[in-house]
BASEPA-755473 format. One line per field, with one value per residue (C-alpha): residue in three letters; residue number from 1; x, y, z; chain. Coordinates in Angstrom, 1 decimal, padded with zeros to 4 digits. Example, Ala and Ser with C-alpha at 12.3 -4.5 7.8 and 13.67 -1.06 7.14 Angstrom:
code <- ALA:SER
pos <- 1:2
xx <- 012.3:013.7
yy <- -004.5:-001.1
zz <- 007.8:007.1
unit <- A:A
***
This chain:
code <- UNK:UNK:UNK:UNK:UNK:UNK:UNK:UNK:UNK:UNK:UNK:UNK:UNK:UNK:UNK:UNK:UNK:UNK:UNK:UNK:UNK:UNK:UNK:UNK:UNK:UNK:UNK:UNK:UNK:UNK:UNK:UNK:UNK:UNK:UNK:UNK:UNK:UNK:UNK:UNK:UNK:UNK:UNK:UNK:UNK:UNK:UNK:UNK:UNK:UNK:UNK:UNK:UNK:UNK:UNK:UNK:UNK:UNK:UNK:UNK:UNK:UNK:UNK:UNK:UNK:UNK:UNK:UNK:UNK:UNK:UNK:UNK:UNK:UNK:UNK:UNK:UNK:UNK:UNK:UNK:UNK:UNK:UNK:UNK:UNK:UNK:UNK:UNK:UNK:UNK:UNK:UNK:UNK:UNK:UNK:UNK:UNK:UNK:UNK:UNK:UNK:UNK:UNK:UNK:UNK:UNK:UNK:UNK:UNK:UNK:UNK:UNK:UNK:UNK:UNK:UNK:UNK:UNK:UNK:UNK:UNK:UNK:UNK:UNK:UNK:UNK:UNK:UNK:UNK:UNK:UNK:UNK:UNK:UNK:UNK:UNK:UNK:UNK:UNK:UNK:UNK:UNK:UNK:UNK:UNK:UNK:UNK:UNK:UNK:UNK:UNK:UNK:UNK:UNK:UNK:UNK:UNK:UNK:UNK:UNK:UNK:UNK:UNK:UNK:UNK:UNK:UNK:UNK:UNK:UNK:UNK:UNK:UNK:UNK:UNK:UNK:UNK:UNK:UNK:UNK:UNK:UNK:UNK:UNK:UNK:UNK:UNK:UNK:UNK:UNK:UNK:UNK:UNK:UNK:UNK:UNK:UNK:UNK:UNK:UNK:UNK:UNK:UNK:UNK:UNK:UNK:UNK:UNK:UNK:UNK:UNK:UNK:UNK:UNK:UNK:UNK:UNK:UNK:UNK:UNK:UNK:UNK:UNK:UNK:UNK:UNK:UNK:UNK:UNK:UNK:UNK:UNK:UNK:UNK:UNK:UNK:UNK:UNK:UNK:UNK:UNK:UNK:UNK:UNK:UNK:UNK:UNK:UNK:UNK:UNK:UNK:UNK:UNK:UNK:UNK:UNK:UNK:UNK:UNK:UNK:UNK:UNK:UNK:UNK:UNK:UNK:UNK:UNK:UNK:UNK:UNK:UNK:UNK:UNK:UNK:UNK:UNK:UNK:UNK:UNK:UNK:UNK:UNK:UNK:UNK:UNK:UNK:UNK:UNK:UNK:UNK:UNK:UNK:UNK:UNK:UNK:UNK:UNK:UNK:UNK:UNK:UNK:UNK:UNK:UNK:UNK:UNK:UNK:UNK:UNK:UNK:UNK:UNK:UNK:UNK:UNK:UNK:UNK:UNK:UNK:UNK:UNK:UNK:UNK:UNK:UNK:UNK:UNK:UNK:UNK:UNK:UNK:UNK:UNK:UNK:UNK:UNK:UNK:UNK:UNK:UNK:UNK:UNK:UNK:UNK:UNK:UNK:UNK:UNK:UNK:UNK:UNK:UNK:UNK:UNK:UNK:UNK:UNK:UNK:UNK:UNK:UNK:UNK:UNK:UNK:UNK:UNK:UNK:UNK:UNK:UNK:UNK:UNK:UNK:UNK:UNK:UNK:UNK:UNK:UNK:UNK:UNK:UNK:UNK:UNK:UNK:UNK:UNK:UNK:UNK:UNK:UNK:UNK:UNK:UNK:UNK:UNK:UNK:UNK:UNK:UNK:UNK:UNK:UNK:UNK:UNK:UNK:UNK:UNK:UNK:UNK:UNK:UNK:UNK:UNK:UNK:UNK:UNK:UNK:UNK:UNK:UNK:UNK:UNK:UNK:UNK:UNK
pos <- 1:2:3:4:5:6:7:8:9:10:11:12:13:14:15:16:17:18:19:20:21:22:23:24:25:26:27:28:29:30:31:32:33:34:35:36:37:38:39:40:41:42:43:44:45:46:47:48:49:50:51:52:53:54:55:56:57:58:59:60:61:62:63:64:65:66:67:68:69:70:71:72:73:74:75:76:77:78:79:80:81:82:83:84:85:86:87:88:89:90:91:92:93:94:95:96:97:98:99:100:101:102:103:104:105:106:107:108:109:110:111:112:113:114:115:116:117:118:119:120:121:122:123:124:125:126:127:128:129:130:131:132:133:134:135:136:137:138:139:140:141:142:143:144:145:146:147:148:149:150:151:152:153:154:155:156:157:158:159:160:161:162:163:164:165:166:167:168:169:170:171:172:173:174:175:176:177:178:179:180:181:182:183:184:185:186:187:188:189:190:191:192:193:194:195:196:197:198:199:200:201:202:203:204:205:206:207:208:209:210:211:212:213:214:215:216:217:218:219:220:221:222:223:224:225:226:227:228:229:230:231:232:233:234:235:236:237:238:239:240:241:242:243:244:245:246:247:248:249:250:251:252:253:254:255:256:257:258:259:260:261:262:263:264:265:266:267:268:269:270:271:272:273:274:275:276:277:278:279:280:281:282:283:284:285:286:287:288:289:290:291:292:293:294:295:296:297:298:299:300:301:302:303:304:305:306:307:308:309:310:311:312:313:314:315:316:317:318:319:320:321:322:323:324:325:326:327:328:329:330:331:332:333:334:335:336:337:338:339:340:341:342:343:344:345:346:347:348:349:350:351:352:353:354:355:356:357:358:359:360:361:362:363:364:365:366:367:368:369:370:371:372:373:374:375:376:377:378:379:380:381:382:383:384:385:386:387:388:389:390:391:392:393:394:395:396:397:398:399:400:401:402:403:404:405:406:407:408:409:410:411:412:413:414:415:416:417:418:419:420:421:422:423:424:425:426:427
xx <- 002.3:005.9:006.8:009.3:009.1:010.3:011.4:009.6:009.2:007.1:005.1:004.8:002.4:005.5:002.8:005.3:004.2:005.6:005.5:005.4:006.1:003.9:004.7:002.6:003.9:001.8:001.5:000.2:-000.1:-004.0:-005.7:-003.0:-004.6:-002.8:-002.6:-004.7:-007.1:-007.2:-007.4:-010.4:-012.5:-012.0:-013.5:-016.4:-017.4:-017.0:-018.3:-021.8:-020.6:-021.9:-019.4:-016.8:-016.0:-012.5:-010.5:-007.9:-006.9:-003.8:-003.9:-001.2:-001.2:001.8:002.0:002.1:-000.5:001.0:001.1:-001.3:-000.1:003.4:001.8:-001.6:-003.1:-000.3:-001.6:001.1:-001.3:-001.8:000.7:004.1:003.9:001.6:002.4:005.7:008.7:007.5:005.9:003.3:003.9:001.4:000.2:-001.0:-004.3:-005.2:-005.8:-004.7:-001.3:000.8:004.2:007.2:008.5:006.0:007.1:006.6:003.2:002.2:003.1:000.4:-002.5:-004.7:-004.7:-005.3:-007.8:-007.3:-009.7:-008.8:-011.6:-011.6:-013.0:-013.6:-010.8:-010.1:-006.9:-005.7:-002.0:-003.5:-004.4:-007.9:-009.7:-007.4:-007.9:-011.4:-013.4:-014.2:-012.3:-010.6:-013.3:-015.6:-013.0:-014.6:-012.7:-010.3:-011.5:-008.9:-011.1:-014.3:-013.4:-011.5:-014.8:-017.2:-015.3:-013.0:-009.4:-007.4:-006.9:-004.2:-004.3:-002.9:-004.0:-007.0:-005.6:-001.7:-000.2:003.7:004.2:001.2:-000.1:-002.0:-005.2:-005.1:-007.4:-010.5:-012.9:-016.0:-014.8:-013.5:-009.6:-009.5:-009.7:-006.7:-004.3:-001.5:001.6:005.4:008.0:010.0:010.0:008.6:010.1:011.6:007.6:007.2:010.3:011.2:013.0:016.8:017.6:014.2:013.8:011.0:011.5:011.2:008.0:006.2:007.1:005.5:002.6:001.8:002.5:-000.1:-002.3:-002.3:-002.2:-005.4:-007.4:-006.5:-007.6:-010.8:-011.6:-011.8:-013.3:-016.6:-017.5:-016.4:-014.1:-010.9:-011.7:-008.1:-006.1:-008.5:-007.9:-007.2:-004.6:-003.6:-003.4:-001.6:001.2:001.5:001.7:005.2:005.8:004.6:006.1:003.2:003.0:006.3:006.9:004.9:007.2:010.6:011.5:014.1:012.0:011.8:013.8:016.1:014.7:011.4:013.1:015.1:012.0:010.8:013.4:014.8:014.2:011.5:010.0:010.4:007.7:005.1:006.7:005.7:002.1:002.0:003.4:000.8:-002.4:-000.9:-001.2:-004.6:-004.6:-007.5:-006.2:-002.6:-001.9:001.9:003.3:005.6:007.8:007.2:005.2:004.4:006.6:006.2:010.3:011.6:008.9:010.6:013.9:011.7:009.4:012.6:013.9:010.4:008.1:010.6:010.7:007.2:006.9:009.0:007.5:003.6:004.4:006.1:003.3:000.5:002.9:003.4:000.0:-001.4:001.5:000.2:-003.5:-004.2:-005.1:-008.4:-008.8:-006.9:-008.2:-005.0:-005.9:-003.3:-003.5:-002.4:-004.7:-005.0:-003.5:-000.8:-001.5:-001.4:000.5:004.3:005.2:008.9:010.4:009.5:006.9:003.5:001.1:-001.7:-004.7:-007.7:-010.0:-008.6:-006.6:-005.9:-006.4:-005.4:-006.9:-006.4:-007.2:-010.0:-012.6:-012.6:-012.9:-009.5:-008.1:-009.5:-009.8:-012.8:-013.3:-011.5:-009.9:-010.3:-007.3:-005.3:-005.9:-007.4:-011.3:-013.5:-015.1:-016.3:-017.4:-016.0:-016.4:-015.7:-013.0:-016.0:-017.5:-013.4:-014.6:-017.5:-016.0:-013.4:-016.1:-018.3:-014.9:-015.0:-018.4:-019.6:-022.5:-021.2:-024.5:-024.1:-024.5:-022.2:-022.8:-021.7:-020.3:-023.6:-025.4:-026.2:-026.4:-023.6:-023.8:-019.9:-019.7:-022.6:-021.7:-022.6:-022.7:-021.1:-018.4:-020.3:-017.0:-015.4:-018.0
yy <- -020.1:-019.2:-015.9:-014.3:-012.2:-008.7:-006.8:-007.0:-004.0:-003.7:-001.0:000.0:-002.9:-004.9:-006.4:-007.9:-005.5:-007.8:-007.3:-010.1:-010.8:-014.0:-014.5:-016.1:-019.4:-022.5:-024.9:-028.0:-029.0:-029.6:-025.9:-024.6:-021.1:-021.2:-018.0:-019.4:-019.9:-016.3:-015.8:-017.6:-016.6:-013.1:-013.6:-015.2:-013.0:-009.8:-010.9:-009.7:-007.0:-003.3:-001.1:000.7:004.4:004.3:005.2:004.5:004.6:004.8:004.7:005.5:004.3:006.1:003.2:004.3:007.0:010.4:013.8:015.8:019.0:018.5:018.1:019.3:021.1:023.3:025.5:027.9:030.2:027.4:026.9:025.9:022.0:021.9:023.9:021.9:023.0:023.2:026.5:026.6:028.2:029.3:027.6:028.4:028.3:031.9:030.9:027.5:026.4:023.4:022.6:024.3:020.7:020.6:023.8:021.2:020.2:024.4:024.7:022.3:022.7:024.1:020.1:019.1:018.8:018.0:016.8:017.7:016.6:013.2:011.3:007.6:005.9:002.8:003.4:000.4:-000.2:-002.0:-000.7:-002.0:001.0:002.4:-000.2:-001.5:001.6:-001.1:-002.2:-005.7:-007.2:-006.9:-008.2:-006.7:-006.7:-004.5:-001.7:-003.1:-006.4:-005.1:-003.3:-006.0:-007.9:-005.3:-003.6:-006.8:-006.9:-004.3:-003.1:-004.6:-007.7:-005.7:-007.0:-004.8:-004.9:-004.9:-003.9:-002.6:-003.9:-005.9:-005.3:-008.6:-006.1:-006.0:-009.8:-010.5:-011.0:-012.8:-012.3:-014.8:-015.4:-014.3:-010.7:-010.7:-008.2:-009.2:-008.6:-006.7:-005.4:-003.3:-003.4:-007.0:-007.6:-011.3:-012.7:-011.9:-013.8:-017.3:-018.8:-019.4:-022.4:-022.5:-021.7:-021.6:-025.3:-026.4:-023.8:-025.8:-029.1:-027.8:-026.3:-029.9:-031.3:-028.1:-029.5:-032.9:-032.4:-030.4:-032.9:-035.1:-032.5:-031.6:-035.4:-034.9:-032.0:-032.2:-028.7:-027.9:-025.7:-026.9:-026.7:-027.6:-025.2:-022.6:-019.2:-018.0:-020.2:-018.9:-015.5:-016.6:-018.2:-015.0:-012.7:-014.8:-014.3:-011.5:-009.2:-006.8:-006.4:-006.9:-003.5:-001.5:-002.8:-001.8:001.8:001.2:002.2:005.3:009.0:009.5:012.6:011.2:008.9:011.5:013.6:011.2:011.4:008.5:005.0:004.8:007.6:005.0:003.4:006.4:006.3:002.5:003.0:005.6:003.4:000.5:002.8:004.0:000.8:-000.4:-001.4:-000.4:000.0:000.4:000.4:001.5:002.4:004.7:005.4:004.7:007.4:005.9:008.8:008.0:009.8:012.5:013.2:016.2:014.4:011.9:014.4:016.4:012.8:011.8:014.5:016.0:012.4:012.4:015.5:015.2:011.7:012.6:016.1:014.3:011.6:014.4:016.4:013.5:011.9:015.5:016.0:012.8:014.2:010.8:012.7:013.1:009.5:008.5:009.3:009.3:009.2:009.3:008.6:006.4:005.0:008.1:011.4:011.9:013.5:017.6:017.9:016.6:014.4:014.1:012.3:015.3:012.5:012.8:009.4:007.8:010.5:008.5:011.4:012.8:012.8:014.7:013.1:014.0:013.6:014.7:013.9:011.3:014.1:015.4:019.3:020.0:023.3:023.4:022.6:020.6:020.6:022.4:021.0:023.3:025.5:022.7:020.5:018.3:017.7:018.1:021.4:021.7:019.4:015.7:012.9:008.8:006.8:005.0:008.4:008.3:005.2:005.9:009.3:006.4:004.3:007.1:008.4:005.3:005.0:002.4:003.3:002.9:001.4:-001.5:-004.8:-007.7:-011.2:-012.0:-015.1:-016.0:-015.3:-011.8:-008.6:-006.1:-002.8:-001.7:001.3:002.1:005.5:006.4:010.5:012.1:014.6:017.4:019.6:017.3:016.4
zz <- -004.6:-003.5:-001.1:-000.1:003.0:002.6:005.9:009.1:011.0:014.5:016.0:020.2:020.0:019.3:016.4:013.5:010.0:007.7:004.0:001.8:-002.1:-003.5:-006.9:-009.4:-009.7:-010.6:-007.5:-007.6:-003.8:-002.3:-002.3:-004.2:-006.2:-009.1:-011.4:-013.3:-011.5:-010.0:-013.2:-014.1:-011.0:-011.3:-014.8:-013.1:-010.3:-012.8:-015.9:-015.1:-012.7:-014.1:-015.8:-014.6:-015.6:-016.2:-013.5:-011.1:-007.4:-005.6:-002.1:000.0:003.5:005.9:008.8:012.4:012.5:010.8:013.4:012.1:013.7:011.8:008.3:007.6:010.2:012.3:015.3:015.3:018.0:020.2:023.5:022.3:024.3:021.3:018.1:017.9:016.1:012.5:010.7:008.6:004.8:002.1:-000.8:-004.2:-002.5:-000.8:003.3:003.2:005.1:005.0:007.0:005.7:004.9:002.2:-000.1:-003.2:-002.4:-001.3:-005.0:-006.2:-003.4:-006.0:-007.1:-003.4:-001.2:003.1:005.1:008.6:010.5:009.9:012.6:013.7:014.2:015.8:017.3:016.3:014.6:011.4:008.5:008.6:008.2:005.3:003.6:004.0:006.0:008.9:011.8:012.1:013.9:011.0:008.6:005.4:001.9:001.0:-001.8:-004.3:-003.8:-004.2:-007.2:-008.6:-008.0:-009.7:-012.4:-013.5:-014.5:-015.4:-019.0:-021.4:-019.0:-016.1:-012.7:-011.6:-007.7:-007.3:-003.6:-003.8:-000.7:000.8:004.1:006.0:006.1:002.4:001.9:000.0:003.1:002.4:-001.6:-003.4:-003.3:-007.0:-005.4:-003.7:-004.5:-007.1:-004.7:-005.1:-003.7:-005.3:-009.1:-009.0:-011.7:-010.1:-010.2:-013.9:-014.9:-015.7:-013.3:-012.9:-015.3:-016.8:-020.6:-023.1:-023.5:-019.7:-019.5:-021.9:-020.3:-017.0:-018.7:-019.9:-016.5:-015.3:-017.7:-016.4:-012.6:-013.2:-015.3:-012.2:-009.7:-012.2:-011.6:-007.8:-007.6:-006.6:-006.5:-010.3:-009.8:-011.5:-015.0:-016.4:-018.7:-020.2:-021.8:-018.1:-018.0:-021.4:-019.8:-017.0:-019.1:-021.2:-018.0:-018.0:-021.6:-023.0:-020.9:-020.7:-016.9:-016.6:-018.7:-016.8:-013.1:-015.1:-014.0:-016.3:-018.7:-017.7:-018.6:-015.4:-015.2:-013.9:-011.8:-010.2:-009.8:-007.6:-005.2:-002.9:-003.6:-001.6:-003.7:-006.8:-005.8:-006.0:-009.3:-010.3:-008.7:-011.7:-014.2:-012.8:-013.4:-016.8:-018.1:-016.8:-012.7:-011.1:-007.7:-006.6:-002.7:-001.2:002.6:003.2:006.1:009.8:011.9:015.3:016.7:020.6:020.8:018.7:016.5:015.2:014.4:012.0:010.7:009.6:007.5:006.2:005.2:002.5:000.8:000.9:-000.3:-003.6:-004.1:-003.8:-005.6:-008.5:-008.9:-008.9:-011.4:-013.9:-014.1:-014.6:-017.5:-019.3:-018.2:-015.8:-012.9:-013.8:-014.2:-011.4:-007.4:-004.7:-000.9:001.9:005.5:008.4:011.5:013.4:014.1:017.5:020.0:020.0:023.7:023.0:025.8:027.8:024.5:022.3:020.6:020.2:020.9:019.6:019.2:017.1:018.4:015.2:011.7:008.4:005.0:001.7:-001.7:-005.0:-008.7:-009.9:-011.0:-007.5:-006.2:-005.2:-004.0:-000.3:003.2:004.4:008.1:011.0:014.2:017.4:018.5:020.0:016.8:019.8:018.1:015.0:015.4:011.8:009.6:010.1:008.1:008.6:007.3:005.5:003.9:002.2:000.8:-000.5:-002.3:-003.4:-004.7:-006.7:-008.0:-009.7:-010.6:-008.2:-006.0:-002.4:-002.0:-003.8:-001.8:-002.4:-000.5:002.7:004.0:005.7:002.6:003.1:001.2:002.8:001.6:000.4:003.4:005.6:006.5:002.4:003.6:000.0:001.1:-001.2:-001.0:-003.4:-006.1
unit <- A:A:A:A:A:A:A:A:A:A:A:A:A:A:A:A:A:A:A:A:A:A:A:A:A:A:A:A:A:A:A:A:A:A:A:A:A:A:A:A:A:A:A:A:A:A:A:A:A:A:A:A:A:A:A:A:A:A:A:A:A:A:A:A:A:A:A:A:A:A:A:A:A:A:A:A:A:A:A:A:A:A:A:A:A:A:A:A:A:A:A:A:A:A:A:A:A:A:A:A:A:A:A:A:A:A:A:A:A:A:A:A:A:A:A:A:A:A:A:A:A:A:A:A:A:A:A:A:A:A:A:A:A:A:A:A:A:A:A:A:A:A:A:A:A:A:A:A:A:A:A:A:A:A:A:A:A:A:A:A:A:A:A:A:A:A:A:A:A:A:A:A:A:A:A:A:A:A:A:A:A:A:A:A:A:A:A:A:A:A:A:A:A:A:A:A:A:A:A:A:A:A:A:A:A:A:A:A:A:A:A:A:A:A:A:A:A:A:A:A:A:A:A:A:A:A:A:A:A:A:A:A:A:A:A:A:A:A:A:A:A:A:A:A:A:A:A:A:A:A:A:A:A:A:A:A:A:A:A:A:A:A:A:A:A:A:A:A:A:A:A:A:A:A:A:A:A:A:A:A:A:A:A:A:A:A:A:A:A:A:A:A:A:A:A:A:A:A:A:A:A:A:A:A:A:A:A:A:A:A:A:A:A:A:A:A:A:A:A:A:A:A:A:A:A:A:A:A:A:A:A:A:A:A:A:A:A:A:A:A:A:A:A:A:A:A:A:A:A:A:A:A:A:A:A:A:A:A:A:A:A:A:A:A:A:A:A:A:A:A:A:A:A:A:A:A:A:A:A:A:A:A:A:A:A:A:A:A:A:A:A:A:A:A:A:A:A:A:A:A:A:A:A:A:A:A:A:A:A:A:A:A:A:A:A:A:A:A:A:A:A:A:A:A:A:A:A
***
């Protein structure tokens, strides 16, 4: 498996958040997971798994814990060491108010739907609970593995999990490896290609050598699992040459006008997570932008939110144009909310009494708030829900029954969430 290490950025824990690239290639070294053989376990696991309707998720994670009171829920009665220095605007939804940083998203909030009462946190910097609906310490699978173990592969022999830039949260728990997420940065498109000085010639010398390293490892193996070049392999080598998953990573593919809808760079990659679900992933993850605002909140908000806000309003736009939003769920959030007073640095802290989420498409009920904070944003005083009731609205979106029970590592049966409340707003 080779990687390459994107950029490492740290958090006030001073905990490294490093992303990483792992690109298929075939390794031959003890314990080596080859492509392959990703391949051919996911088959396994999934083959007698129940059905899948046919949609997608994209989840979008914002690292650092996002200030609620700056995006989704602004208090402009409350004491001004708390309001902050952002005003709220209307949306195309009669009583419901965003920040004035998001005039592209008020346009669309009739395809929206906020949860501001979301409660449960950890308070932890990881993105555990995004990811998985547990903390660390239970070290559960991420959603992108449990659906890659339930519904399969992705259509067209897309990857059913791909992560645009992988978190260390983002892991198969007590899953196999198989159902680890297939990993980018960027457009990714360096791990579909042959490599420097390697033709079609050279590939087909190393597939023999494959073949014959792993009738040698098939020999040793005493629990069965290498079972030499297969048709998984087969699909593995034509991941390389076919050039199907490598279509759907080339923006270049694209009309610049979409690409310039999307904004900035980082904005391209909202873009990709909508080319990856058009052409059959299951579940796309990306992070965006840095929001443990401890000093000068306002300063960053003013830099990041518009981004965001072209980005996520030009991937709701275009996958409703080509009528995918219906078959495609999007969640954002981050760890927790910030604090509602604004400290000496004009920053707000860690505040995991509470946090905003935002949802749209995948058959849900959009247009709305559900749940309230009280007049200081400080607590749930109306209806909260869990990071694990996300989940499971994740999980029925999808047509899996949240209480479905996979196998633990001690042999147990592990219902997916345990907090399996429905949101009833959004069904």
């Amino acid at each position: 498996m080779l990687t390459f290490e994107g950029r490492g950025n740290e958090f006030c824990d001073r905990v490294s958040r490093r992303e990483f690239l792992r690109v298929g290639a075939f390794g031959v070294g003890a314990g080596a997971l080859t492509l392959a053989d990703l391949l051919r376990l996911e088959s396994a696991a999934g083959a007698d798994a129940p059905r899948a309707r046919a949609k997608s998720v994209i989840q979008i994670f914002l690292p650092g814990g996002p200030p609620h009171l700056d995006m989704y829920d602004l208090k402009p009665q409350a004491p001004k060491e708390y309001r902050g220095e952002f005003q709220p605007i209307d949306t195309n939804v009669p009583g419901v108010q965003i920040c004035e940083l998001f005039p592209k998203q008020a346009r669309l909030m009739d395809r929206l739907a906020i949860l501001r009462a979301v409660v449960g946190s950890d308070g932890s910097h990881s993105a555990w609970q995004f990811m998985t609906g547990f903390s660390e310490r239970d070290m559960r699978p991420a959603l992108g593995s449990v659906v890659s173990t339930l519904a399969g592969s992705g259509r067209d022999g897309m990857p059913a999990y791909v992560a645009l830039n992988r978190r260390d949260e983002e892991q198969p728990g007590f899953l196999s490896a198989s159902h680890r997420p297939f990993e980018s940065r960027g457009e990714g498109l360096e791990s579909l290609s042959l490599v420097r000085g390697v033709d079609a010639a050279r590939l087909r010398d190393r597939r023999a050598l494959l073949t014959y390293f792993d009738s040698l490892r098939r020999d040793i193996d005493q629990s069965g699992a290498m079972r030499g070049i297969d048709e998984f392999a087969e699909r593995a080598f034509d991941m390389i040459t076919s050039g199907k998953v490598r279509d759907a990573f080339d923006l270049g593919r694209e009309d610049p006008r979409t690409r310039e809808a999307y904004g900035t760079r980082d904005g391209e990659r909202f873009l990709l997570a909508r080319r990856l679900v058009e052409a059959g992933a299951r579940v796309v993850t990306l992070s965006y932008g840095g929001w443990d605002t401890h000093g000068q909140n306002f300063d960053q908000m003013r830099k990041q939110l518009p981004v965001l806000d072209t980005a996520l309003a030009a991937l709701i736009g275009d996958l409703d144009l080509r009528g995918l939003l219906g078959d495609t769920a999007i969640v954002m959030y981050g760890e927790f909310g910030r604090t509602p007073k604004i400290n000496s640095s004009a920053g707000r802290d860690h505040w995991p009494q509470v946090m905003s989420v935002l949802l749209a498409g995948g058959g849900m009920r959009t247009g709305q708030v559900v749940g309230a904070t009280d007049a200081r944003g400080e607590r749930a005083s109306d209806r909260p829900v869990t990071p694990q009731q996300v989940h499971a609205m994740l999980y029925r979106s999808l047509g899996i029954d949240p209480a479905h029970t996979l196998t633990n590592g001690a042999g147990r049966p592990t219902y997916l969430v345990d907090d399996r409340e429905p949101i009833r707003e959004l069904l």
